[in-house]
N, C-alpha and C positions, 0 to 999 in steps of 0.2 A: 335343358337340364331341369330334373324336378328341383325348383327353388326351396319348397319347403322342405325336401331332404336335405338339400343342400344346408341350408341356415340350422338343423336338427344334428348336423356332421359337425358342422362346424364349430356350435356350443361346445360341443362334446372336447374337440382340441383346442377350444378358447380357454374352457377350464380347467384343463391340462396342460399348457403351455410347455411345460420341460419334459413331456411323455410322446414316445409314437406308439400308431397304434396300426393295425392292419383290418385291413376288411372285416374280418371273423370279432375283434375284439368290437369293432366300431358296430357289426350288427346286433350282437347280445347287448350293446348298452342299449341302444334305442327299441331294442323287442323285434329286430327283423326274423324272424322264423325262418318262412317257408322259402323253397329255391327261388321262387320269383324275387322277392323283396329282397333275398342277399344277392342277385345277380342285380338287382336297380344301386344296390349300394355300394357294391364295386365300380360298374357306367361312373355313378356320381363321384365318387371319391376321385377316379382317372381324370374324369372332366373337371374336376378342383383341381387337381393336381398340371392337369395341361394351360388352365388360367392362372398356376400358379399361387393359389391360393393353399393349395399344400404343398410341402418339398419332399422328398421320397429321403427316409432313415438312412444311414449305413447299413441297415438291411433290407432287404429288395424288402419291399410287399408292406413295408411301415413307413405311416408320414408322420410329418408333426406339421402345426399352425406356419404358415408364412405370414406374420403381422403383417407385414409391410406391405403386402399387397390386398387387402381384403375388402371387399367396397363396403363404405358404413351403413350402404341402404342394406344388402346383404346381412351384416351382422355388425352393429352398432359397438361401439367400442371407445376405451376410456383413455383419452391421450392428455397429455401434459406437455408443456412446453419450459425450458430452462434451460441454466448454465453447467455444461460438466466438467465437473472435476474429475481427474484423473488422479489415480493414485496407482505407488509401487505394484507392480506383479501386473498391470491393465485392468485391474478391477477399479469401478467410479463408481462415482454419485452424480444424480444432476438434481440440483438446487432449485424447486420451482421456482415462476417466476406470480405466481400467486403466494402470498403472503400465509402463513400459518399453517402452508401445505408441510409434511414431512418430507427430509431429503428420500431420493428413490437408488435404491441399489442396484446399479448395474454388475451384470457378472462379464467376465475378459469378451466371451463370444458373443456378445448383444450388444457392443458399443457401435456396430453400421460406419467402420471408418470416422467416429469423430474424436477429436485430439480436445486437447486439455482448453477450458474458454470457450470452447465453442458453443453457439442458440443452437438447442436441438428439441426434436419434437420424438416424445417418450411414448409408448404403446403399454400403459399400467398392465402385469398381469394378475388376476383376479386374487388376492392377497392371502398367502395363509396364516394360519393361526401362528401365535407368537411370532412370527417373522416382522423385518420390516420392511415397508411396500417395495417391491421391484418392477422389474420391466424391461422395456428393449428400443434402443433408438431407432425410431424407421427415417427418420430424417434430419440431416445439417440445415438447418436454417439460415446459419449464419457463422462463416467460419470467424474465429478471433483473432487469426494471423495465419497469414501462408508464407512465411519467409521464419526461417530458422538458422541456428548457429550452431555450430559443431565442427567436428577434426573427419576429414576426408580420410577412407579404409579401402585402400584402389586392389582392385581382383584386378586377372588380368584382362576382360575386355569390359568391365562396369567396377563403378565404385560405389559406396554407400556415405554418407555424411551421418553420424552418431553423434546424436544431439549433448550437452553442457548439460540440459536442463533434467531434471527427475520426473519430470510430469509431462517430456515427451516421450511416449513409449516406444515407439517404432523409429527403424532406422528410416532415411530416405534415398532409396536406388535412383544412381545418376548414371546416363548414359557416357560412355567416355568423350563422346564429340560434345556433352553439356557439362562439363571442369573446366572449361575454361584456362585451362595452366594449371590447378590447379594440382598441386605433387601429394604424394600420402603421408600424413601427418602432418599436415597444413589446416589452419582455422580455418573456415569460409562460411560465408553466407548465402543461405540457400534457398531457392521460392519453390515453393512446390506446383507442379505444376498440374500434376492429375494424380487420380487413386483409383485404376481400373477397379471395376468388381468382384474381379476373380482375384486380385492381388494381394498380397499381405504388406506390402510396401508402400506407399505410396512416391510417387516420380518428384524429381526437380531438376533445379539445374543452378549451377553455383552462378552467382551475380555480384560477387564479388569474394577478394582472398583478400584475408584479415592478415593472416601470416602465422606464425611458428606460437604455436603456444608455452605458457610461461611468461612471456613479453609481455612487458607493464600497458603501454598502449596497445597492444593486439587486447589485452584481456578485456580494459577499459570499454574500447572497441567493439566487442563481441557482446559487453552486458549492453551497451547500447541498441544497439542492431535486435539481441534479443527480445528486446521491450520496444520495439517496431520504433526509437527513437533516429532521426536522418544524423548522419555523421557529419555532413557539410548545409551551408546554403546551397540551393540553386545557384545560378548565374544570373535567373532575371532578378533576386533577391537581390546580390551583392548590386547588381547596376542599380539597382532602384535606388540602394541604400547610398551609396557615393553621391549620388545626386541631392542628398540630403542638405542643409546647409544651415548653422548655427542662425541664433534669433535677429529677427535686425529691428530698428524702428519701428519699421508697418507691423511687426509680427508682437510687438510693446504694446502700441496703440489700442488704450480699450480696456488693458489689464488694472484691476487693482495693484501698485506697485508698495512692495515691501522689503526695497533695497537698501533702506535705513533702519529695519526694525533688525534689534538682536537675531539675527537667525545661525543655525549650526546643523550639524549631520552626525547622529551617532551609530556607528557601524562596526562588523567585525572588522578587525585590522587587515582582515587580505581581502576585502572588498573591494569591488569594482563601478557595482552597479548601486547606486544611489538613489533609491526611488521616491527618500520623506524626507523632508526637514522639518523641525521645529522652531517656532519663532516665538518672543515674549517682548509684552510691555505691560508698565502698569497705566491705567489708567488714572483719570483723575477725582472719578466716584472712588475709589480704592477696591476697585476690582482687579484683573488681570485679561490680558486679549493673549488667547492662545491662539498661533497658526498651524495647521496641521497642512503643509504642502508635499504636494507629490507630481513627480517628474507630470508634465502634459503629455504623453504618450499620442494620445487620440488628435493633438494638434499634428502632429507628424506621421502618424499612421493611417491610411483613410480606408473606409470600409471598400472590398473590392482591389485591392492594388494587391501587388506581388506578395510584400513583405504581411502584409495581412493576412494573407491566405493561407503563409506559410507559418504567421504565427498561429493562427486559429488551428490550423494540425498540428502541430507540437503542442501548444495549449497550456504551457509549463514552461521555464528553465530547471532542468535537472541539475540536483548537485551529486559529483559522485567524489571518491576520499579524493582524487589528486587534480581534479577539472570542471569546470563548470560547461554544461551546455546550453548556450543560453537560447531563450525564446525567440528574440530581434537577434539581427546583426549586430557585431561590435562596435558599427559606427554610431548605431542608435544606442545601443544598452548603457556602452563603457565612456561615452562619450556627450553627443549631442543633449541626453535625456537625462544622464547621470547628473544629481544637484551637488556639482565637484565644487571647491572650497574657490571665494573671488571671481566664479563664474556668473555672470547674468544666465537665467535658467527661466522656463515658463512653466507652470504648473498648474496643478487645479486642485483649489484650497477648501477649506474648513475651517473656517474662524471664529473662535466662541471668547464670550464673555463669561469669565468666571471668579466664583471666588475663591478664596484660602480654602474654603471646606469641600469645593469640588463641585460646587453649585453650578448649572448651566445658565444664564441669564437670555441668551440670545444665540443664534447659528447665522454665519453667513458664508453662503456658497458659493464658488464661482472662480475666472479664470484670473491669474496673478502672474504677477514677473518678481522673483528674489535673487538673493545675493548671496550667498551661506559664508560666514563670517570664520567659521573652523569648523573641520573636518577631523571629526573625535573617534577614535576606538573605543568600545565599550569598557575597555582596562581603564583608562584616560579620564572616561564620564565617571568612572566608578572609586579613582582615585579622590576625585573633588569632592565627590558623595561623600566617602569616609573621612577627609580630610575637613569637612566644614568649610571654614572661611578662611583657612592656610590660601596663601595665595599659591596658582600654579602656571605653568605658562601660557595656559588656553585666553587668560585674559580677563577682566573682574569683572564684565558686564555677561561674558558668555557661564564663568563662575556664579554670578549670584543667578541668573536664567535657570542654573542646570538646578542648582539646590531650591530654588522656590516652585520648580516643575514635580522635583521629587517629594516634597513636600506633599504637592497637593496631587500627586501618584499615588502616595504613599494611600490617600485619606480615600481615592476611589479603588485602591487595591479593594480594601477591608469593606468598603461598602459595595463590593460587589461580592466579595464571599458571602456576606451578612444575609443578602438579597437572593442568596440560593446557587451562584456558582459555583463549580465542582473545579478543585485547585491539581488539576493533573499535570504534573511534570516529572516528563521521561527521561532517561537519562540519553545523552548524547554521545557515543561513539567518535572519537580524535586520534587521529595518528600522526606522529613523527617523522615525517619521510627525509630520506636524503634528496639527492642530486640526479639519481636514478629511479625516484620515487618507492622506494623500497619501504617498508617500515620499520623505521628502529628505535619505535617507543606509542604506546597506548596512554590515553587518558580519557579522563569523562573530563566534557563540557560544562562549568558551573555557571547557572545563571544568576545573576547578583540584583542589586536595585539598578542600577545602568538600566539591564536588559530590560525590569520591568516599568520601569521610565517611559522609555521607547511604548513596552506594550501597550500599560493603560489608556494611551494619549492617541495612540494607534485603533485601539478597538472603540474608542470615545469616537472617532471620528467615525471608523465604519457603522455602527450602531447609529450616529446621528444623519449618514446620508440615509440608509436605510430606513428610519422614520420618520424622515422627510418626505421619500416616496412613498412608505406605507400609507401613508393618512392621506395623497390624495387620492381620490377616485378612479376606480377603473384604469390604471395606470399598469401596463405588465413592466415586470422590475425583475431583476438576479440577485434575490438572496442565497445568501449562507444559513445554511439550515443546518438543524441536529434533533432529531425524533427524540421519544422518550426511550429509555432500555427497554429491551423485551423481558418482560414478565419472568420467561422461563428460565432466562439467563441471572435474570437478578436475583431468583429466590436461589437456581444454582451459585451463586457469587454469596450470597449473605449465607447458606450452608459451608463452604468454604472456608470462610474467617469465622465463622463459629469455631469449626473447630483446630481455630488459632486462637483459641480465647477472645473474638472479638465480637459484638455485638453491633446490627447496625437495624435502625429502624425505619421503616417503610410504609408510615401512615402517610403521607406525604411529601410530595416534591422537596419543602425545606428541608423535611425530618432528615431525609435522604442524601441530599445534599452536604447538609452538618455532621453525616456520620460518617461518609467518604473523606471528610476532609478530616475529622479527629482522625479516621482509621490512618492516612496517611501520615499524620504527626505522629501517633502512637506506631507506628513501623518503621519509622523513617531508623537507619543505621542499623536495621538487625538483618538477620539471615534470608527473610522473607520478604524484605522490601524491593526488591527487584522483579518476584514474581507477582507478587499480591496488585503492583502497579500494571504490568501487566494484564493481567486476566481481568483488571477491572477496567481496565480499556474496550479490552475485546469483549467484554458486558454491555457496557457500549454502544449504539445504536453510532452508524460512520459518518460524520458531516458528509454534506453534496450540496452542489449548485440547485436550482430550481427557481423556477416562477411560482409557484405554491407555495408562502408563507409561513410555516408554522414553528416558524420562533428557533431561538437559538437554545436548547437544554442545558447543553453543558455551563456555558455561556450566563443561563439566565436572563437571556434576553426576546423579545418580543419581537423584536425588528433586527435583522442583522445581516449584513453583505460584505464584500470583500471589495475595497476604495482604493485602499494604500499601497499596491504592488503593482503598477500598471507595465512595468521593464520587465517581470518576471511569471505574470501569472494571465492570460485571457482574459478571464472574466470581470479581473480590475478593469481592463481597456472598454467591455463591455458597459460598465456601469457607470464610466466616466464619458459617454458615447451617451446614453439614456440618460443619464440624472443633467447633463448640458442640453439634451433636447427638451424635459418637460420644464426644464429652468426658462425656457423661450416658448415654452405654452404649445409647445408640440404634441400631434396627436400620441395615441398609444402603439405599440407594434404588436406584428402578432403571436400570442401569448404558445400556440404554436411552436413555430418557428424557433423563440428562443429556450423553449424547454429540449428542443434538443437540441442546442448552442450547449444548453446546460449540461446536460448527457454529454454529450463528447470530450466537454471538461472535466468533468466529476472523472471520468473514465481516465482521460489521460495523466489526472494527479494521480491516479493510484499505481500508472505503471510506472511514474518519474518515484514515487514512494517505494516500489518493488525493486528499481535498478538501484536508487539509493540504495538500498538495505542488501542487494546482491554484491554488490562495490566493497560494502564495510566486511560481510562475512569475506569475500575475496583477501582479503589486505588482512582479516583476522590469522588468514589460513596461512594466508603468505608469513605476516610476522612469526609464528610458528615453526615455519618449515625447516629452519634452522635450529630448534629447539628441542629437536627429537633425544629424547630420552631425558631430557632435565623434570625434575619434578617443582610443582607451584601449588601453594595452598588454592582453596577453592571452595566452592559454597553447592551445594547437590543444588541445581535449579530447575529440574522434573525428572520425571519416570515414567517408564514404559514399559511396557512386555518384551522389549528390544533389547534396553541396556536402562543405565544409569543416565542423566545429563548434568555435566557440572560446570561453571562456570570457573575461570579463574580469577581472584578475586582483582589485581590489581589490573591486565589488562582487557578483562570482561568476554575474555577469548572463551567461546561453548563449545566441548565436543561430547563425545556420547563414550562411557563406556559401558560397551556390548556385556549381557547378563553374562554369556558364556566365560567370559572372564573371570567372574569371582566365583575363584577353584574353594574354595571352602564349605561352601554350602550351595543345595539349589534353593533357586531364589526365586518367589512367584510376586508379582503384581497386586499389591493391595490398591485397587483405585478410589476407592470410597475413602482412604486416610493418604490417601498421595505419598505413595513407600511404598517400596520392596523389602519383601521380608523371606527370611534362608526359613528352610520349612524342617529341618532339623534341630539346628541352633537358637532359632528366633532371632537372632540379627539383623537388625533394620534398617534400613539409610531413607532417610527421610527429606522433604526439600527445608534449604536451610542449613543443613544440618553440614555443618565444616572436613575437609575431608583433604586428602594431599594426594595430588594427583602425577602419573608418568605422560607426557608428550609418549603415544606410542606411534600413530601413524599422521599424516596430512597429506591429502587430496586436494591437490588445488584446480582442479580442472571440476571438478564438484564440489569445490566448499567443503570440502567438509573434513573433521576433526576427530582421532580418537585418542581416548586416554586408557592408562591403565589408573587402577587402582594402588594405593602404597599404603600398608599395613603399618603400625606406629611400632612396629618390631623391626620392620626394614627402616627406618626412619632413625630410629635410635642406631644404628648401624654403622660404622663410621663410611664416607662416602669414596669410592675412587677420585682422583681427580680428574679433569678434563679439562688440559689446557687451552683445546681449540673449541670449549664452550663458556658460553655467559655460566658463572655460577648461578644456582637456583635457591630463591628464595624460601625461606620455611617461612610455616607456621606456628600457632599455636597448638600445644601436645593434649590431649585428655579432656576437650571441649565438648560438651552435653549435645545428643542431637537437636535438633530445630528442623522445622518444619516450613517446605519453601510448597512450587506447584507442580502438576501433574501436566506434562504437555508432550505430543506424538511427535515421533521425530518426520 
């Protein structure tokens, strides 16, 4: 093959990526004239074409570029590597994995068989004017799950398993001798087991039957499974864990003992797993000895055993609305490890010397034996809080403990906003389930001083193990980390609430800091506080694990790891595992190694955070389903070129209604002021902005919710009755719009 024709061909279809072209067209580019040269150009182009370097048009005699085969000595070429996102219709994006790169648009027929999560290695093609950068996958690097959920679709010699998920596009073809039992219309879970070349399918085969959809535990079940989380322990787990056996003497011996100091546990009420207690005394300089104890996890778990292994892959306890999945076994989480009330417990402490103002005098580290004197729910802690010095049953030494904690909570609350911390708190999602786990009642979760009790004395401790390792040398350590926001997002975030009337300044990490947290007071109770908290999250830069330092942002803090969660979280078990080795003068590990210990944490929080939040939309839908046709005031809380999105106000339930709906006007997308506006009328719905909505559809196998819209003339109207529905709640009549945020469904 003449090379230098070859590489002269090739430019020609590198810079034409989406064009074919035929002999004739490919010799006038390059100035082939005469019969010789266009008979060398056709040789050439056939001998590209048979190394497959070109693929022949749907019409004879035109090729276009084959990326994915073209050698880079040949013709040098520009690849990318990242995460794709899949979106509706099969068109993506993949997310470089270099920083400050722009996302790349894939179009349906360039995705090369990869699904949604997947490492893939991207083929840039040469960019055109105004567009934005695209390209072509020539290879999976790294698939992000090969096991999927969905409802079996049986033909009659093959079936297909049609995915729950939005963001899995393709169905998967199963042989009938690989169902396993399973019947059509049945859940199941599915592994995929190839994706021939020529196929539009990819193969699997069911590995297990969930059962009959709609079913509270099939559903549970299925969001689990989707987020690659295991349903059961193994069996060598469970043996391990039996063998486990409560603390005895020899297992005392050695411990700092605090079986006499006031100690207690404050938790939700349906808690199981007990990971902190607090302990108090005063001293006799007129300071205070805080304990900050947490279950010894690492004394019972050892690096290398069954239950180890199996927690390091789960790497989480997931919470979903009606079950916990937990990380350990029940004999360890609920039991042996849990600091349960009148129990002897082993732990690994945190003991500072402080004063009333929140002063730290002194840290001491290390392993402890306590006795937790009462076992308080947060209602409980939070009754004593408001009640003062009424006396209540918990007791007068655990009473005056709780109140001179909150005390000096209270005084490092404020001196840590002061100090540049950012006071984000989200609202919490709660439901009322019966007996059958149904839902028949929504609430939001309030957090009170209880809760920040708990926290302050909590992140005091993580902050102080963490700067204990930071400062000595060369020591690799797992902090909690939190970047600063990105740039682009922040100046898009402070455009935003500009035009909410709000101002926020940005000379400075404080400045910054201080105007996130007015903006928060100053919105707190109106129309737009649910999104503006929001989108300032997702401004945001995401906490993650790491051996690389660089301070806690949100936080405000310089030094920060994760200590206190040892029953529910890896990475606790990790740090209590390292900070007991460099406490004995042990060498360093390697810093390798546990950065991706760190990785596969940071990773697995985010899927236990994905199935949470699949779980709540589920249970949203579900409490719903029964509500079709009732109308519920509501607040617009984004828009789209789609539909409307409204939330309802009391049980925070989102569905979308579709633009085609509002028969009154056509409606276009104003994105720049977050509202759609009837291009007739001028009528606008803004986010914010209060609105009474119909239950028109629910989809519970997708999540997902639609509403109609209810004009204040049907409202005035008198209503049918509906004796076999809940009456519906009104609203207020004649309320000014308000402005919430702009978000894709």
């Amino acid at each position: 093959m003449n090379e230098q024709l070859a590489k002269q061909i090739l430019k020609i279809f590198a810079n034409n990526p989406f064009d074919a072209f035929n002999h004739k067209q490919v010799s006038s580019r390059i100035g082939a004239g005469s019969k010789a040269e266009r008979q060398e150009v056709i040789r050439t182009m056939q001998q590209l074409a048979e190394e497959k370097h070109l693929v022949e048009d749907d019409h004879k005699g035109k090729y276009r570029i084959n990326p994915k085969s073209i050698d880079d000595e040949l013709l040098p070429r520009n690849y990318v590597t990242g995460i794709i996102d899949m979106k509706q219709g099969g068109k993506a994006y993949v997310i470089p994995e270099e920083e400050g790169r722009e996302d790349i648009q894939i179009a349906p027929n360039n995705t090369h068989h990869a699904l949604h999560g997947d490492t893939v290695k991207v083929l840039m093609f040469p960019q055109r004017k105004m567009h934005k950068p695209e390209g072509q996958v020539v290879e999976i690097i790294k698939r992000a799950k090969t096991r999927f959920v969905g409802v079996i679709q049986k033909q009659e010699r093959f079936a297909f398993m049609v995915s729950d998920s939005r963001t899995m596009q393709v169905d998967i073809f199963i042989h009938n001798d690989d169902l396993g039992g399973a019947e059509n219309g049945e859940k199941v879970l599915v592994e995929m087991t190839e994706w021939p070349e020529r196929m539009n399918n990819p193969v699997g085969k069911v590995v297990k039957r969930l059962g009959r959809p709609g079913d509270n535990n099939v559903e549970m079940q299925s969001i689990l499974a989707e987020y690659d989380f295991p349903l059961d322990f193994p069996a060598e787990v469970e043996e391990e864990a039996k063998k486990i056996r409560r603390p005895t003497k020899k297992d005392v011996n050695g411990r700092r003992d605090f079986r006499d100091v006031t100690t207690f546990t404050i938790d939700p009420a349906d808690a199981k797993d007990f990971d902190d207690a607090l302990s108090f005394r005063e001293l006799p300089n007129g300071h205070v000895e805080v304990g900050v104890h947490i279950a010894d996890v690492s004394h019972y778990v050892k690096p290398g055993s069954a239950i180890d292994r199996e927690a390091y892959e789960r790497g989480t306890s997931v919470y979903l609305v009606d079950r916990t999945i937990p990380m350990l076994p029940e004999k360890l989480c609920n039991e042996v490890c849990s600091l349960r009330q009148d129990e002897d417990k082993l732990c690994f402490s945190v003991v500072m010397e402080m004063d009333a103002k929140g002063k730290v005098y002194g840290n001491w580290f290390g392993k402890t034996v306590i006795r937790s004197d009462r076992r308080m729910a947060y209602e409980e802690a939070q009754e004593i809080i408001e009640n003062g010095e009424r006396k209540v049953e918990s007791g007068e030494q655990v009473v005056d403990a709780i109140l001179k904690l909150h005390a000096i909570a209270t005084v490092l609350r404020a001196a840590r906003y002061k100090s540049g911390a950012i006071n984000f708190e989200t609202q919490e999602v709660k439901f009322q389930l019966d007996e059958n786990a149904k839902p028949i009642g929504v609430y939001i979760k309030e957090s009170k001083e209880a809760n920040w009790l708990i926290e302050e004395f909590m992140l005091l401790a993580n902050k102080s193990v963490a700067e204990y390792i930071g400062k000595l040398k060369n020591k690799t350590f797992v902090y909690r980390v939190h970047d600063e926001p990105n740039p682009e997002k922040l100046n898009a975030f402070v455009e935003f609430v500009a035009k909410l009337g709000f101002s926020m300044k940005t000379s400075s990490r404080k400045a910054l800091a201080e105007s996130y947290n007015r903006l928060f007071e100053n919105i707190a109770g109106r129309g737009e506080e649910h999104m503006v908290d929001t989108i300032a999250i997702r401004t945001m830069s995401k906490a993650y694990y790491s051996t690389e330092n660089i301070g806690h942002y949100g936080l405000a803090f310089p030094y920060y790891t994760h200590f206190t969660s040892p029953i529910r979280r890896y990475p606790d078990l990790m740090v209590h595992r390292l900070l007991e080795r460099y406490l004995q003068g042990g060498a360093s590990v390697s810093a390798d190694e546990y950065e991706e210990y760190c990785r596969h944490c940071s990773v697995m929080e985010k899927k236990a955070a994905d199935a949470e939040r699949t779980s709540v939309k589920y249970k949203q839908a579900e409490y719903l389903a029964d509500k079709l046709g009732q109308v519920f005031p509501a607040l617009i809380s984004g828009v789209s070129k789609w539909g409307i999105y409204a939330e309802i106000e009391d049980s925070k339930c989102e569905g979308m209604i579709p633009i085609g709906s509002l028969k009154d006007d056509y409606y276009m997308l104003d994105e720049d002021n977050y509202q759609v506006i009837g291009r007739r009328h001028g009528r606008c719905y803004k986010l914010g902005y209060p609105v009474h909505i119909r239950v028109r559809k629910v989809d519970l196998l997708k999540k997902q919710i639609d509403f109609d819209l209810v004009d204040e003339d049907e409202l005035n109207r008198p209503q049918p009755s509906h004796p076999d529905r809940n009456k519906a709640p009104h609203g207020k009549k004649g309320s000014k719009p308000r402005e919430r945020s702009h978000r894709k469904r």
